[in-house]
C-alpha positions as a printed NumPy array, in Angstrom:
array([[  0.   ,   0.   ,   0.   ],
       [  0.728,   3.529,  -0.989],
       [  3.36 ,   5.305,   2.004],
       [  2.164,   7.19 ,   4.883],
       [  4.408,  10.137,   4.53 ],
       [  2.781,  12.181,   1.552],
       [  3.87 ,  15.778,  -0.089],
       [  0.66 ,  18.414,   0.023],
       [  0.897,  18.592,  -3.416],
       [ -0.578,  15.477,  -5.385],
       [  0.842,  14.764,  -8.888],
       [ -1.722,  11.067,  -9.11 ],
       [ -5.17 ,  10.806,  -7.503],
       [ -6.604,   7.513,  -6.653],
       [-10.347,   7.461,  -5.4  ],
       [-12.328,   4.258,  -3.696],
       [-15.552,   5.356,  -4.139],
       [-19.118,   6.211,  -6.266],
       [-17.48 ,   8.138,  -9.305],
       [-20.739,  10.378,  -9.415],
       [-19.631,  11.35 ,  -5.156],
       [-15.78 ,  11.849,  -6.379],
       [-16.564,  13.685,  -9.553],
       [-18.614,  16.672,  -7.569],
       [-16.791,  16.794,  -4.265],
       [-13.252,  16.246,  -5.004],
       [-13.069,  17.123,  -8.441],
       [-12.689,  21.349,  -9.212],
       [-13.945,  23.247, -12.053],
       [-11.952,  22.926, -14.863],
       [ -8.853,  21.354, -13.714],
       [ -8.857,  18.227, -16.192],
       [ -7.061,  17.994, -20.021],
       [ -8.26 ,  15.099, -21.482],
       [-11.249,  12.522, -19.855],
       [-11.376,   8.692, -21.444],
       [-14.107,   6.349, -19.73 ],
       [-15.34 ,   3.075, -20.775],
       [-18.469,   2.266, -18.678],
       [-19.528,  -1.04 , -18.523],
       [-22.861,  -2.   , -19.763],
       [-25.154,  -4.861, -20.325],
       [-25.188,  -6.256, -23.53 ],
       [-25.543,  -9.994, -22.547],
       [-29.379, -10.07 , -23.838],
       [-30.418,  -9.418, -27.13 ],
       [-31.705,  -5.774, -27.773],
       [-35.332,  -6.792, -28.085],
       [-34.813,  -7.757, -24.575],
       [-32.858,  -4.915, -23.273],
       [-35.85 ,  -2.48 , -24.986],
       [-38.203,  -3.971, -24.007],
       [-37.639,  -4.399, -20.178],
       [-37.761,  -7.864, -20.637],
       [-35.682,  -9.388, -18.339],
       [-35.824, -12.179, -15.268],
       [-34.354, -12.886, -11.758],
       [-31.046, -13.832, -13.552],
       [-30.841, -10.134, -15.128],
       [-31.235,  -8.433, -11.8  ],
       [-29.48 , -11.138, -10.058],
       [-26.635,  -9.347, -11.623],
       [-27.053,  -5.43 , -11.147],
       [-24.094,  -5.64 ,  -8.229],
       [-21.158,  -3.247,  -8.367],
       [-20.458,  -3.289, -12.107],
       [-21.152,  -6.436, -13.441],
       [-22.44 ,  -4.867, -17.021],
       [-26.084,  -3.775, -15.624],
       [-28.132,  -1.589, -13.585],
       [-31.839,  -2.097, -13.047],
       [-34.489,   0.923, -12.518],
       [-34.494,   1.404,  -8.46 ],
       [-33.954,   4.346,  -5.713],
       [-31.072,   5.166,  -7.318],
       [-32.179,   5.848, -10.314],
       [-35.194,   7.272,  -9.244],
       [-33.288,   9.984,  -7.643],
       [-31.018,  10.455, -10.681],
       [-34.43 ,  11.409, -11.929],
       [-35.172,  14.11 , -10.119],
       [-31.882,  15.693, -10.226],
       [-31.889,  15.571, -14.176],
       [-35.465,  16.764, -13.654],
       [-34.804,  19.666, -10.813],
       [-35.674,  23.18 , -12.151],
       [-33.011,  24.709,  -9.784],
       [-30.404,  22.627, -11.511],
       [-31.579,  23.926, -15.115],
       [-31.7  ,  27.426, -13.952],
       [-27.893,  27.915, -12.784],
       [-26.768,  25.883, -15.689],
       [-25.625,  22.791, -14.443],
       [-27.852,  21.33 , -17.217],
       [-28.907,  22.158, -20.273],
       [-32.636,  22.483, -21.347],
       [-31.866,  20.061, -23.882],
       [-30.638,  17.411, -21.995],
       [-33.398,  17.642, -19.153],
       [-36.094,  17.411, -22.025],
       [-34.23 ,  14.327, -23.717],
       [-34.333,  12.721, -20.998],
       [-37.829,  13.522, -20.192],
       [-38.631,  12.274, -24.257],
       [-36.488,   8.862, -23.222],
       [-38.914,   7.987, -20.186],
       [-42.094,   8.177, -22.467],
       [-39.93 ,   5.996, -25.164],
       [-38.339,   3.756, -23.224],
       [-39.666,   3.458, -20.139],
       [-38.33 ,   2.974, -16.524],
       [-36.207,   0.152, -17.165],
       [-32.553,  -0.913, -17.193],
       [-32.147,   1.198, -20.259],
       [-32.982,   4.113, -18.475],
       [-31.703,   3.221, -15.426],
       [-28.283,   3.384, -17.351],
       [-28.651,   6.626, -20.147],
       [-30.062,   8.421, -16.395],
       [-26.35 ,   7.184, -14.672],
       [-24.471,   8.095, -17.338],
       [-25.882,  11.412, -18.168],
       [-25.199,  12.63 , -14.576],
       [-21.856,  11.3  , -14.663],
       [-21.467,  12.869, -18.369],
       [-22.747,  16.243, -16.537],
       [-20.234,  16.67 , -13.951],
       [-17.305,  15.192, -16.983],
       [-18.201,  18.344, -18.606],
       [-17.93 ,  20.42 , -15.768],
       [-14.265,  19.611, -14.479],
       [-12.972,  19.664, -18.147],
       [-10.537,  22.321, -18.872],
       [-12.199,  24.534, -21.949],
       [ -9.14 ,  23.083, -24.225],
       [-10.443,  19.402, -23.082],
       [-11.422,  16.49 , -24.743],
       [-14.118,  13.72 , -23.694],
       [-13.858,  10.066, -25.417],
       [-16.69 ,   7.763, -24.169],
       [-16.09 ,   4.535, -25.258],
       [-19.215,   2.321, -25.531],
       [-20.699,  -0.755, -28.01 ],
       [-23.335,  -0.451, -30.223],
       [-25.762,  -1.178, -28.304],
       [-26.275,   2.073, -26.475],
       [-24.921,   4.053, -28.302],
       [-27.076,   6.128, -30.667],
       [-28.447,   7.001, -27.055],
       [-24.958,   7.741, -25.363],
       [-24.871,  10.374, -28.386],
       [-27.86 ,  12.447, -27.893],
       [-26.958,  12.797, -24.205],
       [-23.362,  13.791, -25.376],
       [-24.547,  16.053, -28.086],
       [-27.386,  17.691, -25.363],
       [-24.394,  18.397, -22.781],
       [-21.534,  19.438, -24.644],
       [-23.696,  21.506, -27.565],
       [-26.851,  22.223, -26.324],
       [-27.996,  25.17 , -23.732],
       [-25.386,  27.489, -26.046],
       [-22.394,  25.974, -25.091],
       [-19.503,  25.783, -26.794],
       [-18.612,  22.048, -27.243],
       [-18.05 ,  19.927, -30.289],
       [-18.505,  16.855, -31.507],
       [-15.162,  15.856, -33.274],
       [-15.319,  12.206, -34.202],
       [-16.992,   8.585, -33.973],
       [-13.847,   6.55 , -33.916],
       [-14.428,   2.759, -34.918],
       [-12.215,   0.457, -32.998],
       [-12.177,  -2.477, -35.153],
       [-10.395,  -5.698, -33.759],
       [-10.765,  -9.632, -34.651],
       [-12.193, -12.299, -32.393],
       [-14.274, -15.787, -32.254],
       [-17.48 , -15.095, -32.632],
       [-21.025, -17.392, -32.467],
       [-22.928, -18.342, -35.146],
       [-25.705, -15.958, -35.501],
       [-28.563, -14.58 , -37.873],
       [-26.867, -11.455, -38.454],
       [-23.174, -10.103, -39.328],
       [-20.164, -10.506, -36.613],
       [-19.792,  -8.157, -33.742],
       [-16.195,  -6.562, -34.731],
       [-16.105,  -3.256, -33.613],
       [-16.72 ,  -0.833, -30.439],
       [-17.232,   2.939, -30.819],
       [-15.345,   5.721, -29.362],
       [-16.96 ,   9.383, -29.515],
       [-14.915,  11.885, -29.031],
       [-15.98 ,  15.282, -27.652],
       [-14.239,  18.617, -27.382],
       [-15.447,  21.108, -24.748],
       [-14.751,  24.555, -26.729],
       [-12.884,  24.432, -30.904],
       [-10.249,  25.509, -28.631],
       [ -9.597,  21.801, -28.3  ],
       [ -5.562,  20.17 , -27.364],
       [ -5.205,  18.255, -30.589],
       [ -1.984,  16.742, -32.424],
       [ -2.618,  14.754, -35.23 ],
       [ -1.066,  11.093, -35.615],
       [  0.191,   9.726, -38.203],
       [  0.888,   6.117, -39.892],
       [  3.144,   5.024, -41.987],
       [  2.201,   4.519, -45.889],
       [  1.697,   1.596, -46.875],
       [  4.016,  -0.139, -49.254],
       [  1.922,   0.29 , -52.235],
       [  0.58 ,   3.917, -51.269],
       [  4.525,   4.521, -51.123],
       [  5.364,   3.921, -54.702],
       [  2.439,   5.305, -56.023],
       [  3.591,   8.938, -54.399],
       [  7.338,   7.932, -55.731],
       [  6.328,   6.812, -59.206],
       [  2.938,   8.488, -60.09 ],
       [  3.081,  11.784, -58.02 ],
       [  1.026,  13.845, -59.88 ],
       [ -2.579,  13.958, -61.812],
       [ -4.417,  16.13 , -63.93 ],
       [ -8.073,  17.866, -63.253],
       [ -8.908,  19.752, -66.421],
       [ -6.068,  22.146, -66.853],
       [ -4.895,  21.753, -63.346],
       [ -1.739,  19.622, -62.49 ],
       [ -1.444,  18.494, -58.577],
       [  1.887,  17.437, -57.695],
       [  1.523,  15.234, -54.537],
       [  4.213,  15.143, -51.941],
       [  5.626,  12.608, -49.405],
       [  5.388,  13.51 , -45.836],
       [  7.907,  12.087, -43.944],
       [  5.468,  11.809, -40.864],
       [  3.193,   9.219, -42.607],
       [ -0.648,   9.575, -43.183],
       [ -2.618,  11.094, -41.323],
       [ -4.753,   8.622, -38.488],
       [ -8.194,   8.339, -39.572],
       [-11.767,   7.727, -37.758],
       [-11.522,   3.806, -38.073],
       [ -8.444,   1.858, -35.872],
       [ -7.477,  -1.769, -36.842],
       [ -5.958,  -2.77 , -33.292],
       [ -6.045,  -6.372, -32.233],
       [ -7.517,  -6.841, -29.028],
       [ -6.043,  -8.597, -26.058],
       [ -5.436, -12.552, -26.987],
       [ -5.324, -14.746, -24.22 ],
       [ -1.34 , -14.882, -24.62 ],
       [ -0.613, -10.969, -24.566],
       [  1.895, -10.255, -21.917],
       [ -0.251,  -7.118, -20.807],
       [ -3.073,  -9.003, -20.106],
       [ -4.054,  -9.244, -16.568],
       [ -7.254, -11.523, -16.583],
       [ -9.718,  -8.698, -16.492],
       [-13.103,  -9.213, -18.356],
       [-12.98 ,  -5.348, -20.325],
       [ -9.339,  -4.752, -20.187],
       [ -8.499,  -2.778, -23.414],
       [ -4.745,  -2.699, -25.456],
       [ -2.371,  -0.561, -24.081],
       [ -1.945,   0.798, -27.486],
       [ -5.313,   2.103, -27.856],
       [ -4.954,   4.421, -25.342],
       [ -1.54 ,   5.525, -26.084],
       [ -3.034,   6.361, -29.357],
       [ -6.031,   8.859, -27.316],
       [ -3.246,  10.144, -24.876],
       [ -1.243,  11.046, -27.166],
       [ -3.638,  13.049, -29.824],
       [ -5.305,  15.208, -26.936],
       [ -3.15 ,  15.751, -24.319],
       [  0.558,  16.824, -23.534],
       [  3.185,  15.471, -21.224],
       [  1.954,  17.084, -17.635],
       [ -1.522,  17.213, -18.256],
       [ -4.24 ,  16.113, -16.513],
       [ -6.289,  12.772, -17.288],
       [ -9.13 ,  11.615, -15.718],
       [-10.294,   7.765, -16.095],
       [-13.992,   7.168, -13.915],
       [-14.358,   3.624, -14.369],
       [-10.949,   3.342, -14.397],
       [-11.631,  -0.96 , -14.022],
       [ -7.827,  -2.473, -14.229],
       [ -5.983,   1.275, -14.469],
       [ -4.813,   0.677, -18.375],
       [ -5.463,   4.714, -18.519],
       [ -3.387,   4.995, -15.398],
       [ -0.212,   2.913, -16.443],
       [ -0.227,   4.744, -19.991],
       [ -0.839,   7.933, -18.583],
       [  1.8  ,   7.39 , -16.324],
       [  4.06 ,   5.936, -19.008],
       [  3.512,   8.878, -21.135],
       [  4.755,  11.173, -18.227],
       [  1.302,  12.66 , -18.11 ],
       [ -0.408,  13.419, -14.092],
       [ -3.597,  10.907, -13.576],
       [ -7.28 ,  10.653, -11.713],
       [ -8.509,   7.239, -11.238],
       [-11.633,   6.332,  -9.861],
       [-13.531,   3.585,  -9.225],
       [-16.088,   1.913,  -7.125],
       [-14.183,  -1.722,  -6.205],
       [-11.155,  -2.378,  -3.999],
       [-10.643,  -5.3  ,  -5.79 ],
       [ -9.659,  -2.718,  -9.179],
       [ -7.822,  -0.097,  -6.626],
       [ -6.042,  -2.992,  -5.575],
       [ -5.169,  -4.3  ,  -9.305],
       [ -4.224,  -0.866, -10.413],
       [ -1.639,  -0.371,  -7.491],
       [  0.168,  -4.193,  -8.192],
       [  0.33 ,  -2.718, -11.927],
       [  1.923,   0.073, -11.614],
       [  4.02 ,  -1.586,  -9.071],
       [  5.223,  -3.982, -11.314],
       [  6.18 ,  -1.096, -13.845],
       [  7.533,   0.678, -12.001],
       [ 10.044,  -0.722,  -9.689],
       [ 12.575,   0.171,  -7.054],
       [ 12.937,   4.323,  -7.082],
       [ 10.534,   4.434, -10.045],
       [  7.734,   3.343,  -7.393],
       [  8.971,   5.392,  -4.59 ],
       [  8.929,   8.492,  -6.493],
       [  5.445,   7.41 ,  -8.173],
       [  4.194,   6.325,  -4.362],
       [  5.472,   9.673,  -3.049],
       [  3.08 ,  11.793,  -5.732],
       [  0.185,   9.313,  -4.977],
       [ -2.971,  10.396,  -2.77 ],
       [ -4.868,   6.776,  -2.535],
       [ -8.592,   8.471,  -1.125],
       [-11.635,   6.221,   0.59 ],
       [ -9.933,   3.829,   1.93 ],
       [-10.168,   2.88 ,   5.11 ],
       [ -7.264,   4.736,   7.603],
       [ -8.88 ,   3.556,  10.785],
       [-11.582,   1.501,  12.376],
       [-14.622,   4.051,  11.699],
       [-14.08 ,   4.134,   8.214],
       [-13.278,   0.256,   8.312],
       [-16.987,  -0.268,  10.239],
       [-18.663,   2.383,   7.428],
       [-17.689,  -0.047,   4.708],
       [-19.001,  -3.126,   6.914],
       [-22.151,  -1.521,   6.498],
       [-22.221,   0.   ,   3.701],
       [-25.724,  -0.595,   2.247],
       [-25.001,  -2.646,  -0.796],
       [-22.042,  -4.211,   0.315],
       [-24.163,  -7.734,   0.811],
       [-23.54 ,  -8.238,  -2.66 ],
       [-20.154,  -6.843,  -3.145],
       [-17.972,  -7.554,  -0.603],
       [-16.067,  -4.545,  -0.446],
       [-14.981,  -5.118,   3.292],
       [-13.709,  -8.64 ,   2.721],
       [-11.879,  -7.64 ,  -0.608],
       [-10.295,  -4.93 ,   1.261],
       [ -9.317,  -6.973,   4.031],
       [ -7.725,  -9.645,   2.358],
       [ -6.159,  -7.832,  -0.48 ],
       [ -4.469,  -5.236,   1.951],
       [ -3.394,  -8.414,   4.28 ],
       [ -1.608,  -9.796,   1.503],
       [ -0.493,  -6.609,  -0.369],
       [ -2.478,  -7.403,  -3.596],
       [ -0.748, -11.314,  -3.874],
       [ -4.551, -12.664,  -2.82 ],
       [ -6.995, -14.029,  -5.296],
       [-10.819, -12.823,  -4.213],
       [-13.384, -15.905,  -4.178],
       [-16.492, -14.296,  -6.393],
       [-18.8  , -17.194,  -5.927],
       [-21.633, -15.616,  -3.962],
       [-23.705, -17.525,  -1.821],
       [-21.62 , -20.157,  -2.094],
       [-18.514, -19.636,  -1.021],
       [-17.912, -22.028,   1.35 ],
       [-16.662, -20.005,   3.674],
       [-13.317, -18.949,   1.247],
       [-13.415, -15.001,   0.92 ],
       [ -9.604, -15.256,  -0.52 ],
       [ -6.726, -17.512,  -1.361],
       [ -3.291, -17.309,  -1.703],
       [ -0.177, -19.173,  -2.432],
       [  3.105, -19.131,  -1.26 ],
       [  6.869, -21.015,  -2.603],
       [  7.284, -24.25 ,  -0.752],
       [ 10.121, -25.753,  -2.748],
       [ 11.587, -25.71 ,  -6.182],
       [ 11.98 , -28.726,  -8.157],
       [ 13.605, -28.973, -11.182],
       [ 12.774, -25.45 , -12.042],
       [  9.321, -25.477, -11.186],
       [  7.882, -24.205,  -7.636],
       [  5.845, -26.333,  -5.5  ],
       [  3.442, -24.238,  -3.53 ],
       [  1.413, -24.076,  -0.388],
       [ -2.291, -22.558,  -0.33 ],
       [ -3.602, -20.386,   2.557],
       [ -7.151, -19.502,   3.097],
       [ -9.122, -16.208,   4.283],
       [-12.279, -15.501,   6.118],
       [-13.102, -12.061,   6.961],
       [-15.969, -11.001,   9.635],
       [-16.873,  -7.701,  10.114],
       [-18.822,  -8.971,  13.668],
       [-19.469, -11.915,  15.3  ],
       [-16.838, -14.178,  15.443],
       [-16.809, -17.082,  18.079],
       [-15.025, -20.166,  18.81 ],
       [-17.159, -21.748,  15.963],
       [-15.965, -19.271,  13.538],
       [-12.398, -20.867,  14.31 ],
       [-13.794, -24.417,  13.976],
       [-15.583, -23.281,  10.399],
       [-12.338, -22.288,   9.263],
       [-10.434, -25.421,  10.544],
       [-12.727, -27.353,   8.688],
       [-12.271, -24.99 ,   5.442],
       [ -8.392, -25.691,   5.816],
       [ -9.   , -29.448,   5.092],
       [-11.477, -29.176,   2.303],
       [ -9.652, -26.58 ,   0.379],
       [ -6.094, -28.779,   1.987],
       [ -4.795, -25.611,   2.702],
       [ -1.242, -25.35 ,   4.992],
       [ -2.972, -22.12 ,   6.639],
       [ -5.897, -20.562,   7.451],
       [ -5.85 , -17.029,   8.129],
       [ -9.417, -15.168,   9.847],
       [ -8.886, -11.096,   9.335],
       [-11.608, -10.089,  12.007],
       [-13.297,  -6.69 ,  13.103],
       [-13.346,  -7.727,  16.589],
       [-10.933,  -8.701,  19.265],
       [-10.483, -12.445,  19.369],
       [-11.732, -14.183,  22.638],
       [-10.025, -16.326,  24.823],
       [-11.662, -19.688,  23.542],
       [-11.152, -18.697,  19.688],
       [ -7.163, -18.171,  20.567],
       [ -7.306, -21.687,  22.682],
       [ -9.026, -23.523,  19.607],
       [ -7.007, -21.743,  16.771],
       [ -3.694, -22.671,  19.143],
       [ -4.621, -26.106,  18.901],
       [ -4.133, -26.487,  15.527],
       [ -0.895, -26.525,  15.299],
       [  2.338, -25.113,  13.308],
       [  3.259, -25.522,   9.672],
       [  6.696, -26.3  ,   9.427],
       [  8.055, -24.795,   5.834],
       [  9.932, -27.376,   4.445],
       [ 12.712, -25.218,   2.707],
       [ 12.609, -22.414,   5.352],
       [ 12.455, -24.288,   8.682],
       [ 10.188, -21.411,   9.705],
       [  7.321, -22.163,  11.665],
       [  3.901, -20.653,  11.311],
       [  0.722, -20.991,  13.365],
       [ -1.549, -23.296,  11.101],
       [ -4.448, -20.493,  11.842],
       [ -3.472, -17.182,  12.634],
       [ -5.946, -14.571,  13.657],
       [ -5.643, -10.515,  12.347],
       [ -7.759,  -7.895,  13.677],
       [ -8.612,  -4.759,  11.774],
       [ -6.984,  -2.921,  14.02 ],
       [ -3.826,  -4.541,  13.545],
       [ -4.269,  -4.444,   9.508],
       [ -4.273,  -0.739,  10.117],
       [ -1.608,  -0.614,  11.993],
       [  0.791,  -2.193,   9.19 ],
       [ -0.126,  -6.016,   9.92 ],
       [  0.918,  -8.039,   6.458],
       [  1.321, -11.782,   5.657],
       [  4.784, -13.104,   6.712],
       [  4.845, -15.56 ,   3.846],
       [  7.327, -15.743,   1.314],
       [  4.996, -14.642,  -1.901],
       [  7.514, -14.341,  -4.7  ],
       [  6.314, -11.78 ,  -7.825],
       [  7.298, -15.036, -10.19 ],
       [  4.271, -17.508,  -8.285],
       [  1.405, -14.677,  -8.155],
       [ -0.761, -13.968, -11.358],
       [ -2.43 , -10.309, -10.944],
       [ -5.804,  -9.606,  -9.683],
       [ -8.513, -11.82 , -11.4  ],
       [-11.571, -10.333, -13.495],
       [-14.514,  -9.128, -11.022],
       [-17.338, -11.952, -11.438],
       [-15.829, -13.546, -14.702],
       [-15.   , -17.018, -13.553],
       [-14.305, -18.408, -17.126],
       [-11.58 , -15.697, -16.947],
       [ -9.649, -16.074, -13.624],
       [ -6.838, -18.618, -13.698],
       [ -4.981, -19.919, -10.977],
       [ -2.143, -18.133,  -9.659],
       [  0.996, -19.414, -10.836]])
């Protein structure tokens, strides 16, 4: 975790939290260059459905954190009313366009998960606008199924109400995958729409290099004839200029960059956005910032970076990458610039995210727990409901044998209140199923005296190549996490994959 002893000047800002709560309290006026987001959404129905409201238990089942859904509730409800507030139209924090398109948009499409989404984004879109600097740029990147929508919401904040803004482009990304067999034409492309604030817009164009038959064309047939006009064409040495539609392969399952995360996008794809509308010491700003591949090009490219987003798990992912980019004084220096914001410094703030209201579905105190326990090296069990009492796993080097590692597993359960002796038994009897060497419980409370007697009496692990011994189930409090408590197990970079994918199991993959 990021060092105590911080500068009061920031160069990198990372926020735990609801990007909508970041974006209007801790983000000023007009202090951002360039904005990239790539909201998740669900597309896992077919667009009849996802019109229509059609959708069951399964659908809803999944509107937790951002597992590519939302669903029409209180919280939409009351983005609603904001969109809808007079006061909010009449000092210009929204446009009279984009209230009554959103007004048109409820009679269309009802209150579904449709709406439940173009009403989240278009509040988040609102404040986007706000904090961009008037030479900023806005890219939104989205699939095609939302977004002739996400464009009229663009086109009422950035253009309508007299405003200045533009809209500049609708880049295709076009990449290659497998794809089903379906009545209809593969599913090849996502689109980017990029936005200026003011024509004052931060813009250098890119370039590519000619092809090899474009090349000798210029060389050998330079110059045509219009009527009595003669155009003699001339070879830039900087290439072509980049057009609207990028060929850029997506992430195989082989790429070294790839990190197991469901949405991760190329490195290069960014660098390409980065690098067209913004210089080296401006300002980005990523609110769904997912696995941080806008932070760790942002950073490469020397530019100052806000990341937000709503799960530890992804605060905790971002840090291990640019950890592992960055190493020795590179990630001092980068630690030293870095204010890490909503997570918990002390046992308050641990209890508030206990109880935070929808944290029965996304475990934000038990992700935080065990990923801070074992400095991001811990693997996060997503099954809910059935979890068997395994909130995380871990591995750690127990010998090497002929060049490959043998390794032992531990196991975490986390309890934010409650535990008893039984809690201790539960996990002894966790250790065996999972045949796990350790068994660690993280716990908001002070153990008792019977939980210490019945965890003593399991025993030490001996580590065979070590001679260390360890108590075969240790107990942590909060308090002592806080306090700097971290797993004393040797957890070498070369036996941990990073972070897996939030709710994808098909996509996480054992640590090494």
């Amino acid at each position: 975790m990021a060092s105590k002893n911080k500068p009061a000047q920031f160069d990198n800002r990372l926020y735990y939290g609801d990007n909508l709560d970041v974006l209007r309290n801790k983000i000023h006026d007009e202090t951002v260059d360039l904005c990239y987001i790539d909201p998740p959404f669900n597309s896992k129905r077919n667009y009849f459905q996802i019109y229509n409201n059609i959708g069951g238990e399964a659908d809803r089942a999944q509107a937790q954190a951002f597992m590519d859904t939302w669903e029409w509730g209180d919280e939409a409800e009351e983005g609603l009313r904001y969109i809808t507030n007079i006061a909010n139209l009449n000092n210009d924090k929204l446009t009279p366009q984009t209230v009554a398109l959103i007004q048109g948009l409820i009679n269309v499409l009802g209150k579904g998960d449709l709406m439940a989404y173009l009403v989240h984004m278009t509040q988040r879109i609102v404040e986007i606008h706000r904090v961009l600097k008037p030479t900023g740029s806005f890219y939104l990147h989205c699939d095609p199924t939302a977004s002739h929508y996400l464009k009229l919401v663009l086109d009422s904040v950035f253009c309508g109400g007299g405003r200045n803004g533009d809209f500049r482009n609708e880049i295709i990304w076009h990449y290659r995958r497998w794809t089903g067999k379906a009545k209809k034409f593969q599913e090849l492309h996502d689109v980017i729409f990029f936005y200026s604030k003011t024509n004052d817009v931060t813009f250098n164009a890119l370039y590519t290099e000619y092809t090899e038959k474009s090349l000798h064309r210029k060389q050998h047939h330079h110059t045509r004839i219009k009527g009595a006009d003669v155009y003699v064409t001339t070879i830039d040495e900087r290439g072509v200029r980049e057009n609207d539609v990028w060929q850029i392969p997506g992430l195989n399952s082989q790429a070294k960059e790839r990190l197991g995360y469901p949405t991760q996008k190329p490195e290069i794809l960014l660098e390409r956005i980065i690098k067209a509308s913004s210089n080296e010491g401006d300002v980005l700003l990523d609110a769904y910032c997912g696995c941080g591949t806008t932070v760790a090009v942002a950073q490469k490219l020397n530019r100052r970076w806000i990341g937000i987003d709503i799960t530890y798990q992804s605060i905790s992912l971002i840090l291990k990458r640019l950890k592992d980019a960055n190493r020795g004084e590179q990630w001092t220096a980068i630690d030293q610039s870095l204010l890490i914001d909503g997570v918990p410094k002390d046992k308050d703030s641990a209890i508030a995210l206990a109880n935070r209201r929808d944290d029965r579905t996304r475990k934000e105190f038990e992700k935080w727990a065990v990923l801070t326990y074992t400095d991001d090296q811990a693997r996060i069990n997503e099954k809910k409901g059935a979890d068997g009492g395994v909130d995380g796993i871990s591995y750690f080097m127990l010998d090497k044998v002929q060049e490959e590692f043998k390794h032992g597993k531990v196991v975490y359960q986390v309890k934010s209140g409650g535990a008893q002796r039984g809690t201790i038994d539960n996990l002894r009897g966790v250790m065996e199923s999972q045949s796990a060497e350790i068994g660690i419980l993280l716990t908001m409370d002070a153990p008792t005296k019977p939980m210490l007697e019945t965890a003593r009496q399991a025993g030490k692990f001996k580590h065979p190549l070590l001679g260390t011994e360890y108590d075969r189930i240790q107990i942590v409090t909060v308090e002592e996490l806080l306090n700097g408590a971290r797993i004393a197990l040797p957890h070498p970079a070369e036996m941990v994959k990073a972070a897996e994918a939030i709710g994808n199991n098909s996509a996480q993959q054992l640590l090494i």
